[in-house]
C-alpha positions as CSV (number, residue, x, y, z in Angstrom):
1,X,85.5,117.5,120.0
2,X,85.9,116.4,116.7
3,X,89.0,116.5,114.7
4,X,89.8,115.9,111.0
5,X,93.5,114.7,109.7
6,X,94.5,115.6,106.4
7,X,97.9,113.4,104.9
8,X,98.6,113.7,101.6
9,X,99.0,108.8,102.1
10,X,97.5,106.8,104.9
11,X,98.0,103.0,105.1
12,X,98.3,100.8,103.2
13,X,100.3,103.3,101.6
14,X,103.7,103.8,102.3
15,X,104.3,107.1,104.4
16,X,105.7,107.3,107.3
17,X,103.8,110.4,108.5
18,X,100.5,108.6,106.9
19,X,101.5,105.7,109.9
20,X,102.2,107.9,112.3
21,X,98.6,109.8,111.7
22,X,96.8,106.6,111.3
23,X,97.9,106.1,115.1
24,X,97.6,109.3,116.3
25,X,93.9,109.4,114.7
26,X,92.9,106.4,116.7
27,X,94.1,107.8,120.4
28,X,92.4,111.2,119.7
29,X,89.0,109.1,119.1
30,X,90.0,107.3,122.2
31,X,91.1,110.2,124.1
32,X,88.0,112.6,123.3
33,X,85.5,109.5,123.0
34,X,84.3,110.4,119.2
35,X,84.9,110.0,116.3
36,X,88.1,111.1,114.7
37,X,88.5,111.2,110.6
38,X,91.6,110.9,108.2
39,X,91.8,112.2,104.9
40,X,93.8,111.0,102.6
41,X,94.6,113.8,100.0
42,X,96.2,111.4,97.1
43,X,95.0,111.1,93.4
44,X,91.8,110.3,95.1
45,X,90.0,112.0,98.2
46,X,89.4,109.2,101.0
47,X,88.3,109.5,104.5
48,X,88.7,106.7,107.1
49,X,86.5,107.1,110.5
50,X,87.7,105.9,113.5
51,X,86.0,105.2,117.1
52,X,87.0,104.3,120.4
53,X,85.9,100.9,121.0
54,X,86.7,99.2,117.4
55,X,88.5,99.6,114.2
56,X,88.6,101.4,111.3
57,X,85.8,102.5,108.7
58,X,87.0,103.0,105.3
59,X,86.2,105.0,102.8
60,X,83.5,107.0,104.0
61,X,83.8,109.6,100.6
62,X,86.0,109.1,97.6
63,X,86.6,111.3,94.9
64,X,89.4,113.7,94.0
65,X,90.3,117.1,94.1
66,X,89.4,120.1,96.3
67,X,85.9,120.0,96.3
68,X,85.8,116.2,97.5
69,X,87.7,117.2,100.5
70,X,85.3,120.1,101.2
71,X,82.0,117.7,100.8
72,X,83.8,115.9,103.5
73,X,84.0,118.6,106.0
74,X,80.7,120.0,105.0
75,X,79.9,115.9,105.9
76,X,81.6,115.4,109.2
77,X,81.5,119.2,110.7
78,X,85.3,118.8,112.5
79,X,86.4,121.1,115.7
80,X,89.7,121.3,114.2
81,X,91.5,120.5,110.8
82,X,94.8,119.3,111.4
83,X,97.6,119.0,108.5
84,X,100.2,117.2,108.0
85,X,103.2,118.0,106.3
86,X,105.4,116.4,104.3
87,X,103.7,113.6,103.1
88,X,104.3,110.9,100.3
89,X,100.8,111.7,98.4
90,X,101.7,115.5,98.7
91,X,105.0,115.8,97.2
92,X,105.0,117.3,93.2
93,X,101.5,119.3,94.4
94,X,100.8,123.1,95.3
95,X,97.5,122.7,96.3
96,X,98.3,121.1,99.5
97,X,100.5,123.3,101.0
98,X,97.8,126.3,100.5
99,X,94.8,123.9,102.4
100,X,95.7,125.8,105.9
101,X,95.0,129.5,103.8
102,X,92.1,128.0,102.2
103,X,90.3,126.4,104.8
104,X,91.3,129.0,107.3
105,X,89.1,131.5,104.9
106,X,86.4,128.9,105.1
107,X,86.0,129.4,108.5
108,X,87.3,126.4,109.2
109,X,90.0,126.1,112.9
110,X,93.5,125.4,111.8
111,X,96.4,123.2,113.0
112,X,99.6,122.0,111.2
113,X,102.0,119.6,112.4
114,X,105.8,120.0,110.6
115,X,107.5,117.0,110.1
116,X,110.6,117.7,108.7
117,X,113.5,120.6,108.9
118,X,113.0,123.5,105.8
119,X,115.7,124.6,103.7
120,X,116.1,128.0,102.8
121,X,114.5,127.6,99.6
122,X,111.3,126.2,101.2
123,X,110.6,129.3,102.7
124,X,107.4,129.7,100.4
125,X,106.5,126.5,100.7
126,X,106.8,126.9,104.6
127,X,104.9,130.2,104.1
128,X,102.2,128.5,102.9
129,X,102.2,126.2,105.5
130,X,101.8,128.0,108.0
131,X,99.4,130.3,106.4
132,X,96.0,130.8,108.7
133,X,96.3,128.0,111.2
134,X,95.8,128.2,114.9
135,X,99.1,126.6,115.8
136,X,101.8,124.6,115.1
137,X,103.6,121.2,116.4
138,X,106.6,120.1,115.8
139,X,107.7,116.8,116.4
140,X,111.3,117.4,116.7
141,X,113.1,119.2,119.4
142,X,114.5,122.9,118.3
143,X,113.0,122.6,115.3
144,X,112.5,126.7,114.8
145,X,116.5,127.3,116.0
146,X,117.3,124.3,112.9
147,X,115.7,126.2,110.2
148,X,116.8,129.0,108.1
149,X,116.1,132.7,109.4
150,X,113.7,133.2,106.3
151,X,111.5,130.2,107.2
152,X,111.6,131.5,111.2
153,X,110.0,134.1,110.9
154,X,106.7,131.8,109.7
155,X,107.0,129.5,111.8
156,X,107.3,131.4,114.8
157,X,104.3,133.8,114.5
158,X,101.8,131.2,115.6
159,X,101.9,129.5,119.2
160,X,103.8,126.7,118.9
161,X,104.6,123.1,120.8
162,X,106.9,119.9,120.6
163,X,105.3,116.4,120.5
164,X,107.4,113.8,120.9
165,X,106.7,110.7,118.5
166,X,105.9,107.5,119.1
167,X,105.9,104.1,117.6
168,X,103.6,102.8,114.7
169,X,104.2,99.5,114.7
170,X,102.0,97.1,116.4
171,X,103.4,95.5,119.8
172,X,105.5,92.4,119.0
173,X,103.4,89.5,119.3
174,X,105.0,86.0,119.5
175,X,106.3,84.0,122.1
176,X,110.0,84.1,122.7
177,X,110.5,80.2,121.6
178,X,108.4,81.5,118.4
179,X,110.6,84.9,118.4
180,X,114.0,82.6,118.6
181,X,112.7,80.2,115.5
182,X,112.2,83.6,113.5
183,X,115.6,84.9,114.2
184,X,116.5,81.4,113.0
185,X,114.8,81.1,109.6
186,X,116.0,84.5,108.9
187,X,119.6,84.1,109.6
188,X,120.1,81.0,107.1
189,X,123.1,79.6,108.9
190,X,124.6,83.3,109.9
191,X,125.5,84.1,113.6
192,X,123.8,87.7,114.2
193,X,121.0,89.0,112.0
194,X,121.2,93.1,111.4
195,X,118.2,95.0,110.7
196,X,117.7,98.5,108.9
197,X,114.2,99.2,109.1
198,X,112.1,102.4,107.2
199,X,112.3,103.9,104.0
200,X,115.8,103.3,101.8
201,X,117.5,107.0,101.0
202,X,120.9,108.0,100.5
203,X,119.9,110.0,103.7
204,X,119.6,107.1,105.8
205,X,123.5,105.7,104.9
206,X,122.0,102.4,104.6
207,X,125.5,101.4,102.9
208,X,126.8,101.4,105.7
209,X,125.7,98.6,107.4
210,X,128.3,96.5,105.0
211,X,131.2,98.4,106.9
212,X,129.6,97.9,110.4
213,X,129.0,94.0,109.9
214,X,130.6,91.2,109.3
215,X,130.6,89.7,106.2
216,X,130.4,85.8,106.4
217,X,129.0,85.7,109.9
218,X,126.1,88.4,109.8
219,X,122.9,88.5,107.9
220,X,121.8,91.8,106.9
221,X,117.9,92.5,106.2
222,X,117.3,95.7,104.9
223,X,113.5,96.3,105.3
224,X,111.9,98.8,103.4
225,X,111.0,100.8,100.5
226,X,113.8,102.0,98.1
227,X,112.6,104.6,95.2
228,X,115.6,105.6,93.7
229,X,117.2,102.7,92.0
230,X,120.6,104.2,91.4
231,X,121.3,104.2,95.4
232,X,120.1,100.5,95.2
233,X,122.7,99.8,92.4
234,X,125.4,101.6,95.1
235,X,123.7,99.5,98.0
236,X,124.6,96.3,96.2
237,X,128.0,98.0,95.1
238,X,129.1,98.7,98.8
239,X,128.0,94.9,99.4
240,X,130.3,93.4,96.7
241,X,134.0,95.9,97.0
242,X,133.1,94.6,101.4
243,X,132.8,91.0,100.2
244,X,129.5,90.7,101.1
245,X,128.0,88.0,99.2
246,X,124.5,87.7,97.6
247,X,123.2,85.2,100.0
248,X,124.3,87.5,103.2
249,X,121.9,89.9,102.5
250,X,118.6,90.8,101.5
251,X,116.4,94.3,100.4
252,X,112.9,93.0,101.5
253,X,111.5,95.8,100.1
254,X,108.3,96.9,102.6
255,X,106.6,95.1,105.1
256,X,103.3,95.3,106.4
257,X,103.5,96.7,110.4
258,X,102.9,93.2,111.7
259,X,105.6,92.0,110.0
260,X,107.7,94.3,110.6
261,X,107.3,94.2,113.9
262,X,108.4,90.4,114.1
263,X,111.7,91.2,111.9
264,X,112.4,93.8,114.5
265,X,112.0,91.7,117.8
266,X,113.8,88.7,116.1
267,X,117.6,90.7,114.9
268,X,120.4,91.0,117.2
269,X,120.5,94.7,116.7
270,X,118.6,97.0,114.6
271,X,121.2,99.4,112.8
272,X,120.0,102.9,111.7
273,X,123.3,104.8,110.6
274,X,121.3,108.2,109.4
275,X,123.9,110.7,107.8
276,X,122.1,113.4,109.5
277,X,121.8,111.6,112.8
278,X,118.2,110.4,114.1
279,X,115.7,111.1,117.3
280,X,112.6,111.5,119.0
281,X,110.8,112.2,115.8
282,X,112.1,109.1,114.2
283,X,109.3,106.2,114.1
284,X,111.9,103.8,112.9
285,X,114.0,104.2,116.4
286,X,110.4,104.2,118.1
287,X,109.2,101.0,116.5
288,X,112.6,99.0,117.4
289,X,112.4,100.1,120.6
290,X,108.8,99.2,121.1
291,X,110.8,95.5,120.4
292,X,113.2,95.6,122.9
293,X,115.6,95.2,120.9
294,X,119.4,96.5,120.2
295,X,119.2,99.7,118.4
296,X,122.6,101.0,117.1
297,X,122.2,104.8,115.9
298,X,123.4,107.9,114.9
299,X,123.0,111.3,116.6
300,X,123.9,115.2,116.7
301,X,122.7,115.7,120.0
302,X,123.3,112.4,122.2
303,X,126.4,109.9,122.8
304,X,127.0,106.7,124.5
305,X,124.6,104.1,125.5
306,X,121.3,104.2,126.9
307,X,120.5,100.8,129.0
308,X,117.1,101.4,129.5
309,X,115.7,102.1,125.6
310,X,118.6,99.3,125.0
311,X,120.4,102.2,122.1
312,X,123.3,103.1,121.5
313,X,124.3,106.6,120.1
314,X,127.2,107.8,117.6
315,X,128.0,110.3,115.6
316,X,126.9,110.2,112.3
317,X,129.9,108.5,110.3
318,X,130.8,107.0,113.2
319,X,131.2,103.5,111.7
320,X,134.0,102.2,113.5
321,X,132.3,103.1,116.9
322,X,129.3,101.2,115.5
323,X,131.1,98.4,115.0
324,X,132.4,98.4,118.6
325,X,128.7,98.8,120.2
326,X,127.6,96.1,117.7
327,X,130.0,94.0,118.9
328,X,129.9,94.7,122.7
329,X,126.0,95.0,122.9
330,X,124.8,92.6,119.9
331,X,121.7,90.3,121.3
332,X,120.9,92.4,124.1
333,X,117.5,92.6,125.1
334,X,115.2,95.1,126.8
335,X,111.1,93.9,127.8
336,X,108.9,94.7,124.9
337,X,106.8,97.9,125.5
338,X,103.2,98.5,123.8
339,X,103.2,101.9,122.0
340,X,99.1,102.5,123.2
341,X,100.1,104.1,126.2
342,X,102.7,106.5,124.5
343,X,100.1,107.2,121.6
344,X,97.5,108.1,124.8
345,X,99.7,110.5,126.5
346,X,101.0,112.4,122.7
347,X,96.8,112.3,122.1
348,X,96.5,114.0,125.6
349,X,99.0,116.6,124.3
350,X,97.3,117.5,121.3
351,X,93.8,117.7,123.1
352,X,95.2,120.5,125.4
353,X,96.3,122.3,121.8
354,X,92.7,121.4,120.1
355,X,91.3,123.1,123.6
356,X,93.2,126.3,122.9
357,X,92.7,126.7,119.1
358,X,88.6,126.3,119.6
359,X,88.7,128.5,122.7
């Protein structure tokens, strides 16, 4: 079976759903033994192929607009077409939240996975969405009951399934004398390094991490894109009323996976204070905890401290409880785990799915 991904950015780029289909892509070719293709629907049309056995092939078409897209599966002939939504390369566009309507009157078999929870204004958007396709996935838990009714009633006409998520990050890769020299260089003199790791929004309460620390003793790294530079201005405004100063921390800005992945394994705890709470779906948890690492986080549905993924669960706002597990659990270590065999189980998942859609 052959299967086509559509993401509106796939790596390089920076997307977190474009990560978590670049590894999803590459257990489906391992799972089904073929060839597996990923579209990146940008301001250009590209497809990457990838096989079993190797890596990636790049740029198999280029172009732009709809009818590059359709020369591709006219091309490659896919068993299913499976979007993606939301996406960084899709946001500001119509047309690719009507490709399941299109294709679907092309003949071609449907599947969308849903990312993120709709608001009750989305509900055309979510419409559209949903529009023609097979089935849908969901890669959080409850995601129909956390949606508006409006947006329900879409979503819940088609056969439906969770996923759980996984991590994208590659599996950390030094030794620990070469993981302990890292954590070194990065903490400049410092006694813990902090981590907050994935992309910089107001959503994500990354200001909190100057509450939750210690200025003068910790080093914070905050890793990772940050678009909107009014909530850097209140970043480095939180940093300064906390007395933080300039040298005690540091907005990398994005990292490649390998490098993130080292940043990850080398902190003392990897803080993630989301506003909304995090989970299952949330590839920044996944890739710390692929590290073994100390993971300090916020959720709506779980509490207290789990040894074995080595996290540690608040409510959101929670800082002063933060602070507590930060400074009862900071260094802590858990063995490293390698994502593959997580990704070859979700790919497993999805093949039963592809099975039922074609059948």
């Amino acid at each position: 079976m052959k299967v086509m991904f559509i993401v509106g950015t796939l790596p390089p780029g920076r997307c977190g759903v474009g990560d978590y289909v670049h590894e999803l892509a590459m257990a489906v070719a391992r799972e089904f033994h073929q060839p597996a293709f990923a579209v990146s629907f940008d301001s250009t049309v590209q497809c990457r192929t990838f096989i079993d056995d190797g890596p990636t092939t790049e740029s198999i078409g280029k172009g732009t607009g709809l009818g590059s897209l359709l020369r591709l599966l006219k091309q490659h002939k896919p068993d299913i077409v499976h979007l993606q939504f939301p996406s960084q390369g899709f946001y500001g566009r119509l047309l690719p939240s009507a490709l399941p309507a299109i294709l679907t009157l092309l003949r071609h078999r449907v599947v969308v996975t849903h990312h993120e929870i709709y608001r009750a204004t989305d509900w055309r958007r979510a419409m559209l969405q949903s529009a023609g396709s097979r089935a849908s996935i969901f890669v959080r838990p409850n995601f129909i009951e956390q949606c508006p009714k409006v947006v329900r009633l879409f979503l819940a006409s088609k056969p439906w399934s969770f996923i759980r998520n996984a991590s994208p990050l590659p599996p950390f890769r030094m030794t620990e004398g070469a993981r302990k020299r890292l954590r070194l260089e990065y903490l400049r003199g410092r006694s813990r390094l902090l981590v907050f790791f994935g992309f910089v929004y107001p959503s994500k309460g990354v200001e909190l991490l100057f509450q939750i620390g210690n200025p003068g003793a910790d080093r914070i790294l905050i890793a990772g894109n940050c678009p909107d530079e009014h909530y850097k201005a209140k970043i480095n405004s939180e940093a300064r009323i906390r007395g933080w100063n300039p040298s005690d921390y540091e907005l990398l800005g994005f990292l490649d996976g390998q490098q993130a992945s080292n940043l990850l394994a080398a902190a003392d705890a990897v803080i993630l204070p989301f506003t909304d709470g995090g989970g299952e779906w949330n590839t920044s948890i996944h890739g710390a905890v692929s590290q073994g690492t100390l993971v300090i986080t916020t959720s709506r549905s779980k509490t207290g401290f789990d040894p074995d993924q080595n996290v540690s669960y608040r409510e959101p706002g929670d800082v002063n409880g933060m602070k507590e597990d930060l400074d009862r659990w900071s260094g802590r270590r858990v063995p490293a785990r390698d994502p593959r065999a997580e990704w070859r189980e979700i790919a497993a998942r999805h093949a039963e799915i592809y099975a039922r859609a074609t059948g």
